[in-house]
C-alpha positions in Angstrom: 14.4 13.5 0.0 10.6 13.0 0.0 8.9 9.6 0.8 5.3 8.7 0.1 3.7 6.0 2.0 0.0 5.1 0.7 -2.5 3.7 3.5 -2.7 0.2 1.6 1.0 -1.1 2.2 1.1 0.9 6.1 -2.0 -1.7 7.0 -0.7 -4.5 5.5 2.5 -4.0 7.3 0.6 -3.3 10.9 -2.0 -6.3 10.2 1.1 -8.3 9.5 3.0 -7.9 12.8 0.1 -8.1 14.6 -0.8 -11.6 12.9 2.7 -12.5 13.8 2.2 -11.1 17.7 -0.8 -12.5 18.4 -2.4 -15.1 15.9 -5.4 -15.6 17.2 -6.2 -11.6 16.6 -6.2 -12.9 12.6 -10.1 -13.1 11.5 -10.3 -9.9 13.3 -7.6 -8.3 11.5 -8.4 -9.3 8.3 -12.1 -8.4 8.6 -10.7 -5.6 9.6 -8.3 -4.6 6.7 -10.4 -5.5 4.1 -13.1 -3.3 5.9 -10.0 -0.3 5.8 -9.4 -1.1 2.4 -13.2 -1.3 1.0 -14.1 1.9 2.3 -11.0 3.4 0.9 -12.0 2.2 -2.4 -15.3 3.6 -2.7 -15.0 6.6 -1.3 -11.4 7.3 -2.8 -8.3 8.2 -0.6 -8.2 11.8 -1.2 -11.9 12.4 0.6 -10.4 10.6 3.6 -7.2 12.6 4.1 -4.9 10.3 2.9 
C-alpha cells in the first residue's frame, strides 16, 4: 500500500487546526500559507524536496 501526501492539503490541514486552537494566530497563518504555497508555485515542488 503506498500513500502520497502533497505539501498543499498537509498545510491546509495544520493551518486548519491551528485556526481552530488558537484563532487569533489566523492572519499569521494565512499569510503564512499562502507565503508556503507561493513559493511552492514558482519554484515547483520537485526543486524543494517535496
Amino acid at each position: 500500500m503506498n500513500i502520497t501526501l502533497g505539501i498543499g492539503p498537509l498545510a491546509s490541514l495544520v493551518a486548519g487546526v491551528l485556526i481552530l486552537v488558537a484563532p487569533r494566530l489566523l492572519n499569521y497563518i494565512v499569510a503564512i500559507y499562502l507565503i508556503v504555497i507561493g513559493l511552492i508555485g514558482i519554484f515547483g515542488a520537485n526543486k524543494l524536496g517535496f
